[in-house]
Structures are given as structure tokens and as C-alpha cells.
TIZANU-464694 format. One record per residue (C-alpha): residue number from 1; residue in three letters; x, y, z. Coordinates in pm, 1 decimal, padded with zeros to 6 digits. Example, Ala and Ser with C-alpha at 12.3 -4.5 7.8 and 13.67 -1.06 7.14 Angstrom:
BEGIN
   nr  rest         X         Y         Z
    1   ala   01230.0  -00450.0   00780.0
    2   ser   01367.0  -00106.0   00714.0
This chain:
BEGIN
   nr  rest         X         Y         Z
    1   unk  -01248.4   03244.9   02733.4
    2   unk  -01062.0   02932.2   02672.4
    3   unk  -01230.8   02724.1   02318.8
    4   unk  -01250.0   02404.5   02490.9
    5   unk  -01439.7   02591.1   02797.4
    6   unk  -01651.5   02793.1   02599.9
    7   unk  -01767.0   02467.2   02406.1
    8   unk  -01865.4   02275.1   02735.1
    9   unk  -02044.3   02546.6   02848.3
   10   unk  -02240.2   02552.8   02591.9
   11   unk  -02264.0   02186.6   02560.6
   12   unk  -02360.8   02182.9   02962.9
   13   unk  -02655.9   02473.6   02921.4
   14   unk  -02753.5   02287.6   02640.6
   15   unk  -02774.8   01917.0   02842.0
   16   unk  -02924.9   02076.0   03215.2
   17   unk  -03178.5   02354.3   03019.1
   18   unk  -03397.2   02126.8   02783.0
   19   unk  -03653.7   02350.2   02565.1
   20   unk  -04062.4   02204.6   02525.3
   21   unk  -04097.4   02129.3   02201.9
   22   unk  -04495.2   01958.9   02186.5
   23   unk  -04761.2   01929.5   02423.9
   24   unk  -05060.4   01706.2   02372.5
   25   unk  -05276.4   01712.6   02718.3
   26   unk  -05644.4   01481.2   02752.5
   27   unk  -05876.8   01452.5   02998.0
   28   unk  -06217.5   01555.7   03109.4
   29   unk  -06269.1   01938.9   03036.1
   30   unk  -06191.8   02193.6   03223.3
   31   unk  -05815.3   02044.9   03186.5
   32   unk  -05576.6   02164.8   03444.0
   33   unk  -05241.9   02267.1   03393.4
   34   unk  -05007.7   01963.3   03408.2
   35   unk  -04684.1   01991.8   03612.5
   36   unk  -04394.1   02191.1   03518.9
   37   unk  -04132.5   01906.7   03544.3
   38   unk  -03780.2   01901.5   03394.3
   39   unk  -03606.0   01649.0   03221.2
   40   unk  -03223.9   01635.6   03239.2
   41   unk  -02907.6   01399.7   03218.4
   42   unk  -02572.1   01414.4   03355.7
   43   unk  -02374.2   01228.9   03053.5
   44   unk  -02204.3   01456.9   02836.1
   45   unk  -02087.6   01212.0   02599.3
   46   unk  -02205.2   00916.0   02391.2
   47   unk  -02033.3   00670.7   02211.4
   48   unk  -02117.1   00667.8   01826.5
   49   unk  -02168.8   00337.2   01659.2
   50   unk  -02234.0   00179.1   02007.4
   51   unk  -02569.3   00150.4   02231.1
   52   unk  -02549.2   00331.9   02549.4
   53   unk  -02697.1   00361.5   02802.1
   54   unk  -02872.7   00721.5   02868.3
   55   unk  -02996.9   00867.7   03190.2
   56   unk  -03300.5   01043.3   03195.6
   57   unk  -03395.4   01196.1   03491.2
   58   unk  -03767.3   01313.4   03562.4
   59   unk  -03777.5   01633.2   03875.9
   60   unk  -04079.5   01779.5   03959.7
   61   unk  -04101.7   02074.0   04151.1
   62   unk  -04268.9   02174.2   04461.5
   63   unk  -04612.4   02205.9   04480.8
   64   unk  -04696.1   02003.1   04163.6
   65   unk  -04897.4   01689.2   04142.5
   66   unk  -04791.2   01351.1   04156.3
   67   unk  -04719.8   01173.9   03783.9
   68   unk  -04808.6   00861.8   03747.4
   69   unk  -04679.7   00581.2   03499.2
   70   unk  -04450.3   00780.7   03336.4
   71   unk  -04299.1   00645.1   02984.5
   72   unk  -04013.9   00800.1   02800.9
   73   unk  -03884.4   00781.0   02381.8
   74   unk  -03638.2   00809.9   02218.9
   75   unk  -03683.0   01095.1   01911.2
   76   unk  -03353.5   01158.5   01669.6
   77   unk  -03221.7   01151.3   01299.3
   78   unk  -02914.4   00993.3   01435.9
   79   unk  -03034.8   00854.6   01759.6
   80   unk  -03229.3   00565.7   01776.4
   81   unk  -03455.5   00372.1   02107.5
   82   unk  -03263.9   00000.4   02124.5
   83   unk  -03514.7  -00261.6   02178.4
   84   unk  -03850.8  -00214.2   02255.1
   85   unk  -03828.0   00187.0   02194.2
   86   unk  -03999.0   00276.0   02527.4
   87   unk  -03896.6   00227.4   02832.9
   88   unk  -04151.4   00229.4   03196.4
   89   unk  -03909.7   00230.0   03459.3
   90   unk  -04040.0   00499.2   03621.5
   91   unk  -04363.0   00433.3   03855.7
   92   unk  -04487.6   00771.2   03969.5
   93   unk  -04269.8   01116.4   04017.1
   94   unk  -04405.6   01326.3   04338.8
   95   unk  -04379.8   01697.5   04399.1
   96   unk  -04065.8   01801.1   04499.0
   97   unk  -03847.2   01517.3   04366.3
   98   unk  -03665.1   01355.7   04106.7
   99   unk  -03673.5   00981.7   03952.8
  100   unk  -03397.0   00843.6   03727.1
  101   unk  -03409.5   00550.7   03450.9
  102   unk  -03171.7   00439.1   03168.9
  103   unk  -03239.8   00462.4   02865.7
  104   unk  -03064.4   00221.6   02590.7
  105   unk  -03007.1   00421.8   02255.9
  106   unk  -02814.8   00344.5   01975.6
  107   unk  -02596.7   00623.3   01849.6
  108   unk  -02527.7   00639.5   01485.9
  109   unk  -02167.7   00600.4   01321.8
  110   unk  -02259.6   00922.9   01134.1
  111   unk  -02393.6   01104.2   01409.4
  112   unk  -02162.6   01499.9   01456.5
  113   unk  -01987.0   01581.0   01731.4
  114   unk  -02269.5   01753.4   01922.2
  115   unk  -02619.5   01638.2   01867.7
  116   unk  -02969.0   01702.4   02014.9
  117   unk  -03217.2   01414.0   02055.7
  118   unk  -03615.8   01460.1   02135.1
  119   unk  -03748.3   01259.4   02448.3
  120   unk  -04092.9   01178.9   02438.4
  121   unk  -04261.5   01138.2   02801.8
  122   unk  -04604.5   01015.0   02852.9
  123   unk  -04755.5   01021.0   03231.4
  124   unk  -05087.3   01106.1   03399.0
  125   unk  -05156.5   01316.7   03675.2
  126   unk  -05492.2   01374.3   03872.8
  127   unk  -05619.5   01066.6   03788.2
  128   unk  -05836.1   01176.3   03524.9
  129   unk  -05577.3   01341.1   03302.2
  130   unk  -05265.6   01241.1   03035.8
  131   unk  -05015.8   01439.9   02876.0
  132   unk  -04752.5   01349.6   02616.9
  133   unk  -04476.1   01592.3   02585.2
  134   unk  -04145.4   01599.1   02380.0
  135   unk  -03834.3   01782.6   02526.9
  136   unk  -03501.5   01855.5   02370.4
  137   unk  -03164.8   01706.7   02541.9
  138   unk  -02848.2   01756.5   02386.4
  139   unk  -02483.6   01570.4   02425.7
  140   unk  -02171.9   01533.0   02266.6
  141   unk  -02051.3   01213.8   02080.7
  142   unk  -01750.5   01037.4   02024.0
  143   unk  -01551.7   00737.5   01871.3
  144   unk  -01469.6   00496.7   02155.0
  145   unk  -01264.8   00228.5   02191.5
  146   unk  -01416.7  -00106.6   02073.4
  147   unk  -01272.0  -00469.9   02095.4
  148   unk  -01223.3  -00555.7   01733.0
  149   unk  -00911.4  -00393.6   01592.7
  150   unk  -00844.0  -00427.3   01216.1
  151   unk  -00486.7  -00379.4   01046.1
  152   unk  -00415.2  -00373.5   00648.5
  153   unk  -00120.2  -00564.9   00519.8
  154   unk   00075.1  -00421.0   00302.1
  155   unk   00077.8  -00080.2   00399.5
  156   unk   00246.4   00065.5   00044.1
  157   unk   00018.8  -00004.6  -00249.0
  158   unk   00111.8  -00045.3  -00618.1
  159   unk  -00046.9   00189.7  -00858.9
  160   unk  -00117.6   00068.1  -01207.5
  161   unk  -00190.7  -00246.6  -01102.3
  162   unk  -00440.3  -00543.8  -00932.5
  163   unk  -00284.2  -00621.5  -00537.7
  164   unk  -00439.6  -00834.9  -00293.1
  165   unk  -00428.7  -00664.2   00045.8
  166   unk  -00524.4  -00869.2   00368.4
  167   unk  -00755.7  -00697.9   00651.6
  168   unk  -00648.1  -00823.6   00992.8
  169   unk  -00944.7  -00860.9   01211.5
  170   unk  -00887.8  -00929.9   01586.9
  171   unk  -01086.6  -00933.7   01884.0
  172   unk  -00934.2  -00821.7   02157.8
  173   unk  -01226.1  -00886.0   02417.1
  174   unk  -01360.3  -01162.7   02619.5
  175   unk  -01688.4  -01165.4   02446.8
  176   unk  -01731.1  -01354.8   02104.5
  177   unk  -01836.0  -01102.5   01835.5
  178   unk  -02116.6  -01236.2   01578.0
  179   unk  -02234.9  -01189.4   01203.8
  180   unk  -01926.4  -00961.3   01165.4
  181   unk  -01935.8  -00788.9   00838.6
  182   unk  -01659.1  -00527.5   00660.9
  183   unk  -01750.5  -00273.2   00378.8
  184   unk  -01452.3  -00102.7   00246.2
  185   unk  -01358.5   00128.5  -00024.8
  186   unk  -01113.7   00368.7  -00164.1
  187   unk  -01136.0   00731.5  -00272.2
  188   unk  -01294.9   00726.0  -00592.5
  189   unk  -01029.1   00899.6  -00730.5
  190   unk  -00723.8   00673.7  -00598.4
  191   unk  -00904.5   00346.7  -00684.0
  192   unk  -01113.5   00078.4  -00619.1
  193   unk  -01213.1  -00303.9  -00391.6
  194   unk  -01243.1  -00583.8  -00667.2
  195   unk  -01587.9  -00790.1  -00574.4
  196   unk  -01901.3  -00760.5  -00398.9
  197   unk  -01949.4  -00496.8  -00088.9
  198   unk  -02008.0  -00584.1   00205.3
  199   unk  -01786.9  -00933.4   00287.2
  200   unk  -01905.3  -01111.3   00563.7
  201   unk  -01698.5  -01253.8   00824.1
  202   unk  -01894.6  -01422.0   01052.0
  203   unk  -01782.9  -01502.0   01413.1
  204   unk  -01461.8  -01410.7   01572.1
  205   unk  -01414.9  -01509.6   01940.2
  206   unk  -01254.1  -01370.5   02208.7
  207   unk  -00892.4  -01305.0   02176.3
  208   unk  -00845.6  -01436.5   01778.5
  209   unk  -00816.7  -01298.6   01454.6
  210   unk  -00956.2  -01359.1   01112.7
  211   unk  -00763.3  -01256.8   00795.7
  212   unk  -00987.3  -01121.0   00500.0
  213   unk  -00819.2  -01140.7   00185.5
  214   unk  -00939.5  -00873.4  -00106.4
  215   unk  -00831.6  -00729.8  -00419.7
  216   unk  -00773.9  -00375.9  -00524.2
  217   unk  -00723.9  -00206.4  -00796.6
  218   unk  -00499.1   00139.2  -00738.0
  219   unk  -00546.7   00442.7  -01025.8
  220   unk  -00161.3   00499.8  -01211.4
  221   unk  -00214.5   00855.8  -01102.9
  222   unk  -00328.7   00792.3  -00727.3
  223   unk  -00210.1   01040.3  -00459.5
  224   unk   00098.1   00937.8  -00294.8
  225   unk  -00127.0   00860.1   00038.8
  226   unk  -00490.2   00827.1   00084.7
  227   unk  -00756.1   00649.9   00341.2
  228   unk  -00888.7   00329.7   00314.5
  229   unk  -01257.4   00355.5   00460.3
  230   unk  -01369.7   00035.4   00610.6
  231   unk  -01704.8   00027.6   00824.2
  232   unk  -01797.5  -00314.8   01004.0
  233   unk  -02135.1  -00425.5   01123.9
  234   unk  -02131.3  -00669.9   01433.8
  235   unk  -02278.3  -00770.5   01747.7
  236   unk  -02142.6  -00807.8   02040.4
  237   unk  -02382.2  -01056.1   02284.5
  238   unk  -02723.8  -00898.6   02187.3
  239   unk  -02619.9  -00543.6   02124.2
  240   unk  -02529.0  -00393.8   01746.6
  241   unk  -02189.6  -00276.4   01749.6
  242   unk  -02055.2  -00001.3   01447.5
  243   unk  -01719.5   00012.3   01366.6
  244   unk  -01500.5   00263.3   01165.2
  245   unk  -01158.4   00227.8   01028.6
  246   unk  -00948.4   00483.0   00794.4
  247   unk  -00600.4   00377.7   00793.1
  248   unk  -00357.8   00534.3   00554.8
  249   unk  -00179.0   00370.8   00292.1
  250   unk   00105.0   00500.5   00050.0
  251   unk   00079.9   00448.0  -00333.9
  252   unk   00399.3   00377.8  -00538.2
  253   unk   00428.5   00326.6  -00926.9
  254   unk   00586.4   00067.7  -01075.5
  255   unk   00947.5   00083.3  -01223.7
  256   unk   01059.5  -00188.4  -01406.6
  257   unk   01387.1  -00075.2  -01547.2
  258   unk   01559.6  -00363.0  -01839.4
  259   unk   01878.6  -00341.1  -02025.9
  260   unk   01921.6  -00386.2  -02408.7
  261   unk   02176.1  -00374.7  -02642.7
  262   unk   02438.9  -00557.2  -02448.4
  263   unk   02786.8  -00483.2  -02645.6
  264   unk   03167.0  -00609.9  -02519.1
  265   unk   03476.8  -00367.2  -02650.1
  266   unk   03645.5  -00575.9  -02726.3
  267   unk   03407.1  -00874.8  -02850.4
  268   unk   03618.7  -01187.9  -02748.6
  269   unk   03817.9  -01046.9  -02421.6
  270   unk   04141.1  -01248.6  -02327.2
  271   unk   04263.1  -01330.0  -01986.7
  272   unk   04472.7  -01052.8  -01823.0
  273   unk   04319.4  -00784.3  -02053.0
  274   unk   04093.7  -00482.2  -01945.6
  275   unk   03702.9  -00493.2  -02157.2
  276   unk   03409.7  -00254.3  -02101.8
  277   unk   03044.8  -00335.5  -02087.2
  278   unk   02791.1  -00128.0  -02263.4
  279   unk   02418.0  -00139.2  -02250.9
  280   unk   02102.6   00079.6  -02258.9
  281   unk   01870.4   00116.0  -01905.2
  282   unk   01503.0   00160.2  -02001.8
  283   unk   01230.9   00200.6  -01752.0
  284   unk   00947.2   00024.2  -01887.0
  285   unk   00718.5   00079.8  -01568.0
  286   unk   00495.0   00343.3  -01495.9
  287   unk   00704.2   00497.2  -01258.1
  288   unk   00995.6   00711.0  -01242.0
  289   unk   01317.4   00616.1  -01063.9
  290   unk   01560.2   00901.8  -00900.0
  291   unk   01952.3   00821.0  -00814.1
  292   unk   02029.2   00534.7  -01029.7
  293   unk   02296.0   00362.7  -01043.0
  294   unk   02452.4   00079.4  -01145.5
  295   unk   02706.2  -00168.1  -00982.3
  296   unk   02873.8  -00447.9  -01126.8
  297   unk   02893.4  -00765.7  -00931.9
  298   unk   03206.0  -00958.2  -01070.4
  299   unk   03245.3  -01339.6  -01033.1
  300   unk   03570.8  -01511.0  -00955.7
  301   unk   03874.1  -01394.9  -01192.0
  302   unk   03689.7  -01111.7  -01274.0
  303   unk   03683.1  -00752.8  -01085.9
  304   unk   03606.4  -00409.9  -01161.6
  305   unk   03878.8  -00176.0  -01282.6
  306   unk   03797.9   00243.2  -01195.2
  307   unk   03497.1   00315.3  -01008.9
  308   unk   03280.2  -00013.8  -00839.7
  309   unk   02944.1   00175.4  -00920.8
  310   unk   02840.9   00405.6  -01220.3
  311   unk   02601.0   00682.9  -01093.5
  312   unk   02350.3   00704.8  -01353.3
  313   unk   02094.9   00939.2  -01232.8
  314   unk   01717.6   01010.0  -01296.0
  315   unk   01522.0   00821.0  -01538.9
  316   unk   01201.0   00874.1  -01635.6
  317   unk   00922.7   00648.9  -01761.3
  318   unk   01011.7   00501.0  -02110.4
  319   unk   01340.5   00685.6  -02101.2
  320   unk   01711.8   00543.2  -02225.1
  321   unk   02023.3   00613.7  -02047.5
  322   unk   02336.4   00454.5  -02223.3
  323   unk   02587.7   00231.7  -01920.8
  324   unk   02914.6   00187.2  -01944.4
  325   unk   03142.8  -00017.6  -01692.0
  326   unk   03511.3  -00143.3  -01688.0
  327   unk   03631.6  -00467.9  -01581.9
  328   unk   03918.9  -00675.0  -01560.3
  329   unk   04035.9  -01026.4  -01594.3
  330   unk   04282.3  -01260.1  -01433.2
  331   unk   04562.9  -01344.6  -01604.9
  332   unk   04488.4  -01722.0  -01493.5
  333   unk   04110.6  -01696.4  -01613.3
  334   unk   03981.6  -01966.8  -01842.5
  335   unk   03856.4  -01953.2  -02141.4
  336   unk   03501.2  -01928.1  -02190.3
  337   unk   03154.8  -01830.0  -02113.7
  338   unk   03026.2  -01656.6  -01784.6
  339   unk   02805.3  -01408.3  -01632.8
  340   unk   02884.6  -01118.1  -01503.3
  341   unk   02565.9  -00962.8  -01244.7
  342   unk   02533.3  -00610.7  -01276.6
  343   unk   02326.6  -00473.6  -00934.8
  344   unk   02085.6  -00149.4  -01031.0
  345   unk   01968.8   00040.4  -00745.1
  346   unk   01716.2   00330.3  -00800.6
  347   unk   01467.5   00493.7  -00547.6
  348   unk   01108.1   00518.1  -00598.3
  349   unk   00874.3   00816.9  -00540.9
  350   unk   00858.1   00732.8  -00113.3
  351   unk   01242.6   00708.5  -00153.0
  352   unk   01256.2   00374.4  -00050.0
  353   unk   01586.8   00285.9  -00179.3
  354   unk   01490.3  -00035.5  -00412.1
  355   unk   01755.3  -00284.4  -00610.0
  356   unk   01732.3  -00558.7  -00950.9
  357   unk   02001.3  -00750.0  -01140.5
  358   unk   02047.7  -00793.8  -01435.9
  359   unk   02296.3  -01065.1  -01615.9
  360   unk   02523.1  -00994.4  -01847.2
  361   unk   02681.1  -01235.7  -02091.3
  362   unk   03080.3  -01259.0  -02162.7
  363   unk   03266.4  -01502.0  -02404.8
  364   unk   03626.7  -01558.3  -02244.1
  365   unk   03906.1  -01621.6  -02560.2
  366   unk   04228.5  -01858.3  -02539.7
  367   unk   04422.4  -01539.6  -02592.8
  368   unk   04666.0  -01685.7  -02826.5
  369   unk   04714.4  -01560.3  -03184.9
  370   unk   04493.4  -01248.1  -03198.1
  371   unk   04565.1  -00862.6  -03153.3
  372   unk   04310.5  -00839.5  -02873.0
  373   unk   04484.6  -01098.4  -02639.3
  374   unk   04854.8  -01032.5  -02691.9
  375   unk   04894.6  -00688.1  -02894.7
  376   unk   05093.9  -00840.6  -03179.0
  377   unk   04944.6  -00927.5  -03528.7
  378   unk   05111.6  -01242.8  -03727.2
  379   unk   05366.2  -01099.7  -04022.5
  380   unk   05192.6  -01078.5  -04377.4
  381   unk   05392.2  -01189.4  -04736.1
  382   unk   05388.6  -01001.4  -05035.4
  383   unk   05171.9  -01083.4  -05323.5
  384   unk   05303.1  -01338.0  -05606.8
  385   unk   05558.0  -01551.9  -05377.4
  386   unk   05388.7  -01837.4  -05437.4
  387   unk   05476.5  -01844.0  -05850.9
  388   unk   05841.3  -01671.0  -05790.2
  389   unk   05921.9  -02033.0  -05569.5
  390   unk   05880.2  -02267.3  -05877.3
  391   unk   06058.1  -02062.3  -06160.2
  392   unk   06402.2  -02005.4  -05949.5
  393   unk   06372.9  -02379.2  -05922.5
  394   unk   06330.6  -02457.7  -06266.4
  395   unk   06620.2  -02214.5  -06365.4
  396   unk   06863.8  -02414.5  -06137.4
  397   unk   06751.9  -02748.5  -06249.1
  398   unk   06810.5  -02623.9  -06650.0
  399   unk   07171.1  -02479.4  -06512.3
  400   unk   07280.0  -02783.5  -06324.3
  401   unk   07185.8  -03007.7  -06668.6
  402   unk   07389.6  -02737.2  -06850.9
  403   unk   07714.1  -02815.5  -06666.0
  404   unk   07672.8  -03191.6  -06591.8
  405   unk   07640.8  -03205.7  -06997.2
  406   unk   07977.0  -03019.2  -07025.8
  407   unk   08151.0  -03246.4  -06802.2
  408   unk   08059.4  -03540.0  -07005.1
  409   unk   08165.4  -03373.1  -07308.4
  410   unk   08496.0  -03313.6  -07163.6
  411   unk   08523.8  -03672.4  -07032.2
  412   unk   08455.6  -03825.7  -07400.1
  413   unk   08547.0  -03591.8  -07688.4
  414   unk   08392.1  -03639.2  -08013.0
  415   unk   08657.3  -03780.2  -08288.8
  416   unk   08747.6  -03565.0  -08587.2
  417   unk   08630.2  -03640.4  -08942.6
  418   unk   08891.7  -03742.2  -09211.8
């Protein structure tokens, strides 16, 4: 037998055979036996949080005597008699036939899937006598649609850290909903709602929303997904309404990945000449990042020279990965200082594929004069020149005096003595 068939059939021989459960009969002794009615109902189903509307009908069967201001209850952990508890709407029940009445009960949010509920029925019968009786009718319950709807904004939650998370609340009815109030929570091992439990909301008419704004605080180890329990309390008109919500949210950590030790190779790069950029990657967060990689993002008279992007791989938390990329400058580039963006790109645990930039500093040079720019180096003298200079020029100075003093000599020769 199919499960779904077997389960109704139960459900149905539990709903159209109630059991007596208690008997309490009064009267003027010797008592007579008081008729052998049957209570029954032809819902299967209730709504939980909601108040429905039950029907109880009374048969009594042939031959029996007439009862007479018949009252039924409402008896249940998870069922409860809305209003007055009692209802009277049936007059008198005669042999031989039936008499139906609603009866409003509240159904509780908690309430399983298949419940049984005590009806209490007080009547008379022969004028002189009264019995109270309770039988058992059972139904199934389920979550049914109701006109407030509630969203949470964002979806993806931040572990490690405080977020503020909006709750969406919109009526999608024609009737204005009243002293609307929201309890929510988190699994006590994911995290936890910042503040005071329940918030109330107030009123929300027909076809608005309200926006609830909360904080949360989300463990650093919090499963990747988990619910977020929210139960609301309203009324809709007169009648209480019970409302629950478990949407499911994703948890990411944070990765906050920083470069340090920023080095150029060569320190001063020239204009037309190839340089590398070197730094170390650190994630910081608390959060690993998968498929790293890192991209420079040249500005004018600059461009990359190899590869565009530098795959840099996995990097755990509070890990150091050394970068390395090659660029080029224009031969027409100016001289001095500019910024060179460098794009990393990681993904996060949901692999959501997730970017930041970081800047990177670079000193231009004139290119003129210095091994780096040109590949030359000026020429270098030798030791002592600058005392060799002097002497030759005192050695020709003494020479020249030497022969102009001969020439005068010649010129004007000295007379002999006598």
C-alpha cells in the first residue's frame, strides 16, 4: 500500500471513529442510559499558527432521545477554544439525525503534523437528566499560506564580525495587520541577534512593507549555511495570526589580503627600460582565499612586459606569498613619480570570485648619466694625476728660463780680464 494512502487512512479512521474518553451523567436516580451519539468532522487539515474554523458535527442514532442545549469545548496541548471557549450553536439533536456547528480553534505554531484534540459536549436529555462527555477527534496540520511575507537582506553573512541585516516585512493582503511583532535568532552555534527579543513592529497595512533593521553577530567558525528562525506574532482584524520563517543564509570569512615590502629592480627605472615589481601578499583576514592572482593595471607609458597576470595560488590565513611582475616603460615617459594599480583577485570559500587593488609606488629617472638608464658608466682616472699636472709644468717653466738666459748670454758676452 502506497505511504501517502496508508497515512490518510489512518488519518480518516482516526477523524470519522472518535473513542469516549469521560462520562459524567446527573439526574434524578434511577439514571437512564444517555444516547449513543457520535461526534465527527469532515476537515482533515488545519492550519497551524492560524484560527480555524472546525466542524463538529453531533448524529444521533435511531431510536435515541432528543438532546437538548447541547454545548461543545475545545480540549488540547496544542489546540486551543478562540474566544469565549464554548460554543451553543446547537439547539437540540433528535433521534435519527445529525446537527453541525463551527467551532473557532486556534492551532499552535508548534503543533506536529497529526494531532488529536478532546471535545467536550454538554447536553440534556429527558428533561430531568445532563451528561458531559469528552470525545477524541483527530486531524492533520499544516503551514499555510499567510499574507505577511518576510525577506532577509543580505543573503551571505560575514563571519568574524558585527553585520546589520534588514528583515523585509510585507503584507501582501487587503487587510491591515496589527501589533506585529518578530523574534529571531540564530543557531547557537553559528551566532547570535544583537539587542532585545522580540522587536515590535507595529502596524503594516495592506499591500506595504516595513524594513526592520538588526544586528548580528556571526561565530568565525559558523557553518557555511544555516537557518535564521524568525517567529512573528500579529493580528489580523480580531484574530491572532502565528507566523514562521527559516530562510537560509551563507556564511563567508573575511579575507583581507595587503602587500608589504614593496621593492623596484632596478630602484630609479629610466624611460624605455624594462623594471620588475616585488612585494609580499599577506592575508590578514580570517579567511582563506583559493586561485589568487595578481594583475597589474599599468597607467599611460607604462605596460606589462611577459604575462598580464601572475597566478599566485592558495593562501591561507596569516600566510606570505612573495609577487613578482614585469613592466615596461615608454621611451617618451617622463620623469617622475606615479602609481602603478596592481588588481588581486582571489575566491572565497562560496567561490564567489572577489577582487582589491592595491597601489604601488614608482620613481621615474631622467635617464641620463647612470648605468641603469643608458648601460654605459662615465670613464674613471688613475690615482695621483692631479700632483703629476703641476710638476711637468714647473719643469718646463725652469727649462724655458734655462735657454732664454743662454740667449742673452750670447747676445752680450762678458769682457775678458787684463
Amino acid at each position: 500500500m502506497n505511504a501517502k494512502i496508508f497515512v490518510g487512512f489512518v488519518l480518516l479512521t482516526a477523524v470519522m471513529a472518535p473513542l469516549l474518553t469521560f462520562a459524567a451523567t446527573s439526574g434524578p436516580t434511577p439514571i437512564p442510559n444517555p444516547p449513543n451519539f457520535q461526534l465527527s468532522t469532515n476537515v482533515l487539515t488545519l492550519c497551524k499558527g492560524m484560527v480555524n474554523q472546525l466542524p463538529i458535527t453531533v448524529t444521533s442514532p435511531p431510536g435515541s432521545v432528543r438532546m437538548d442545549g447541547v454545548q461543545l469545548a475545545i480540549i488540547s496541548k496544542y489546540v486551543y477554544a478562540f474566544g469565549n471557549g464554548t460554543v451553543s450553536g446547537i439547539t437540540n439533536v433528535s433521534a435519527n439525525s445529525s446537527s453541525m456547528v463551527q467551532l473557532p480553534i486556534f492551532v499552535s505554531l508548534n503543533a506536529s503534523s497529526l494531532i488529536s484534540a478532546g471535545v467536550g459536549i454538554n447536553y440534556e436529555y429527558d428533561s430531568l437528566y445532563s451528561d458531559s462527555e469528552t470525545r477524541n477527534i483527530s486531524f492533520g496540520t499544516q503551514s499555510c499560506p499567510s499574507a505577511l511575507q518576510v525577506s532577509i537582506i543580505p543573503s551571505t553573512l560575514t563571519s568574524g564580525r558585527i553585520d546589520n541585516v534588514t528583515l523585509v516585512l510585507s503584507n501582501k493582503g487587503n487587510n491591515t495587520l496589527n501589533y506585529v511583532s518578530i523574534r529571531s535568532t540564530l543557531p547557537s552555534q553559528d551566532g547570535t541577534f544583537l539587542g532585545i527579543q522580540p522587536v515590535g513592529v507595529g502596524v503594516i497595512g495592506p499591500m506595504t512593507s516595513v524594513n526592520l533593521t538588526q544586528r548580528v553577530f556571526v561565530f568565525k567558525n559558523a557553518t557555511q549555511s544555516f537557518p535564521v528562525n524568525m517567529t512573528i506574532n500579529l493580528f489580523k482584524g480580531t484574530s491572532p495570526e502565528q507566523i514562521s520563517y527559516t530562510p537560509i543564509v551563507l556564511s563567508a570569512g573575511i579575507i583581507n589580503i595587503t602587500p608589504s615590502s614593496t621593492t623596484l629592480s632596478p630602484t630609479v627605472p629610466a624611460p624605455g627600460s624594462i623594471f620588475s615589481i616585488s612585494f609580499i601578499l599577506t592575508d590578514v583576514g580570517t579567511a582563506g582565499a583559493t586561485a589568487v592572482t595578481a594583475t597589474p593595471m599599468p597607467p599611460a607609458g607604462f605596460s606589462t612586459y611577459g604575462s598580464n597576470t601572475v597566478f599566485v595560488g592558495d593562501m591561507a590565513t596569516d600566510s606570505q606569498t612573495p609577487v613578482t611582475l614585469t613592466l615596461t616603460t615608454a621611451s617618451a615617459t617622463e620623469a617622475g613619480s606615479y602609481v602603478v594599480p596592481v588588481r588581486i583577485n582571489y575566491l572565497n570559500s562560496l567561490r564567489q570570485n572577489l577582487s582589491t587593488v592595491v597601489n604601488v609606488p614608482v620613481t621615474l629617472g631622467s635617464g641620463f648619466g647612470t648605468a641603469n638608464s643608458i648601460g654605459t658608466y662615465p670613464k674613471r682616472t688613475t690615482g695621483g694625476s692631479g700632483g703629476l699636472l703641476p710638476a711637468i709644468l714647473v719643469i718646463i717653466i725652469i727649462v724655458l728660463g734655462y735657454l732664454l738666459y743662454k740667449e742673452k748670454r750670447k747676445a752680450h758676452p762678458r769682457p775678458h780680464a787684463k
